[in-house]
C-alpha positions in Angstrom: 69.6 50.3 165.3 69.4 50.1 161.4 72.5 50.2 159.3 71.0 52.9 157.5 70.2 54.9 161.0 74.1 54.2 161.5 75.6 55.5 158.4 72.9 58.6 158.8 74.0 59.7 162.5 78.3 59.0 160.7 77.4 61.4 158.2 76.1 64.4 160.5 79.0 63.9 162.6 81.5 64.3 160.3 80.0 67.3 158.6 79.6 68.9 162.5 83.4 68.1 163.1 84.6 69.5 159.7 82.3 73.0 160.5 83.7 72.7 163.8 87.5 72.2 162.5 86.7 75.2 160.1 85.5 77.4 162.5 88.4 77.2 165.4 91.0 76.8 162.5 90.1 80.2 161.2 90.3 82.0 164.3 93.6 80.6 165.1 94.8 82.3 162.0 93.0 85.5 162.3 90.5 86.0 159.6 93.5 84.9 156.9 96.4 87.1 158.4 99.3 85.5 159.7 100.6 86.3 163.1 103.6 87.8 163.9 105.7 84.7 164.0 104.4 83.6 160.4 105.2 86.6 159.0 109.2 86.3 160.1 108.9 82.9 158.8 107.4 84.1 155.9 109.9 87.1 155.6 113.2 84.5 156.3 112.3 82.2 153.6 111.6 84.9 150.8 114.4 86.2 151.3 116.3 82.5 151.4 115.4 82.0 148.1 116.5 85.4 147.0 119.8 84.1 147.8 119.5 80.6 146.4 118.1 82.4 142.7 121.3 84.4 143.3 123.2 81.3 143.7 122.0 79.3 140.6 122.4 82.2 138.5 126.0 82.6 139.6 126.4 78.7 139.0 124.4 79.2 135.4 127.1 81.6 134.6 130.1 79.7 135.7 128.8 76.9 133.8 127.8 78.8 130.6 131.3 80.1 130.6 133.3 77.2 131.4 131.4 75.4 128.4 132.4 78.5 126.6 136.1 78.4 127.0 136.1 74.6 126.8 134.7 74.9 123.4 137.1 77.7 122.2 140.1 75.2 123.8 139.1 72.6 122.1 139.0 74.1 118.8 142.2 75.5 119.1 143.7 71.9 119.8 141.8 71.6 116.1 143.5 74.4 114.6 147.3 72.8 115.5 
């Protein structure tokens, strides 16, 4: 067999696996929609980072108002 022949008869079946892969991996999703088990998933983590943006703005709060109050301490110590 020619090197050439070889490399030909790689090619084809790689492009025949990937349509293959294509094909089965878009029926096991369902046209694009997630099943039922994705969309809990889906559901759980949006609203996990609802909670963690809750979180860091709390935290950005605390922080902005501790540097706050540590500046206003300081220059009263300034003041004395």
């Amino acid at each position: 067999m020619n090197p050439f022949e070889m490399v030909a008869i790689i090619v084809v079946a790689v492009m025949i696996a990937s349509v293959l892969r294509a094909r089965y991996h878009s029926r096991g999703c369902g046209d694009g929609e997630l099943g039922p088990q994705e969309q809990a998933e889906n559901l759980r983590l949006r609203e996990e980072v609802k909670e963690l943006k809750e979180r860091l703005k709390v935290l950005e709060r605390i922080t902005v108002e501790k540097e706050n109050s540590l500046a206003k301490e300081i220059e009263s110590l300034r003041d004395r």
